[in-house]
N, C-alpha and C positions, 0 to 999 in steps of 0.2 A: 504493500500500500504506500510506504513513501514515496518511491518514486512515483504517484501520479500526480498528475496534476489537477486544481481544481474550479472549476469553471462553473459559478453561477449565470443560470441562463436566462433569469429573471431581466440581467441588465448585460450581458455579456461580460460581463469582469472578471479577470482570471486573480481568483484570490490566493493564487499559490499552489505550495507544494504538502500533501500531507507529513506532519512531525510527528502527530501522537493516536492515539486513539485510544477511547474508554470504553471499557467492559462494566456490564453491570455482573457484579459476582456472581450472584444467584443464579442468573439461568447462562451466565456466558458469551451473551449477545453483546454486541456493539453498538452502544449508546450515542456514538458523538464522536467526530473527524474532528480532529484540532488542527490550525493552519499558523503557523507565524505570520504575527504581523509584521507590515513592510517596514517598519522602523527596526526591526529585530537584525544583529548583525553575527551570524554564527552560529545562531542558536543561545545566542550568551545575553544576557540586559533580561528585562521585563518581558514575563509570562502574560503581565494582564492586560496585554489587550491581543491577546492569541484569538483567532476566528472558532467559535464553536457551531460545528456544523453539526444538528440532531440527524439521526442516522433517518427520518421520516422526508428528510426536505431532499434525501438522494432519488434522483431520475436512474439513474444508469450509470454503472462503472464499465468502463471500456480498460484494453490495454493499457495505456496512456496516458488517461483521461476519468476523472471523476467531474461526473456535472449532476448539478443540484439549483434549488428552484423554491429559492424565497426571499420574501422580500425583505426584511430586515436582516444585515449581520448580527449575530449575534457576538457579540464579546467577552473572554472572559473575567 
């Protein structure tokens, strides 16, 4: 999953490259695509304003490419 990239399709803006992802323990599912934000340099400085993307707002993951489809970013 890191390597894709991630494309809201709501406005076309490529918000990045996936960093993280959250597990909900209990059942093992995948709750939320974390993205770094553009101010982030290495992965190093501030977590909080990383992209949280809920695993409901994904359209389609392709090779390449994660696109997803709403209207507000969420922050974390």
């Amino acid at each position: 999953m890191r390597q894709k990239e991630v494309i809201n399709i709501s406005d076309g803006k490529r918000l990045g490259f996936i960093c993280d992802v959250e597990f909900d323990l209990e059942s093992g599912q995948i709750k939320t695509l974390v993205v770094p934000s553009s101010g982030r340099m290495l992965g190093l400085f501030s977590k909080d304003n990383d992209v949280a993307i809920p695993w409901d707002a994904i359209v389609r993951i392709g090779d390449d490419i994660v696109l997803v489809d709403y209207e507000e970013v969420y922050r974390r």
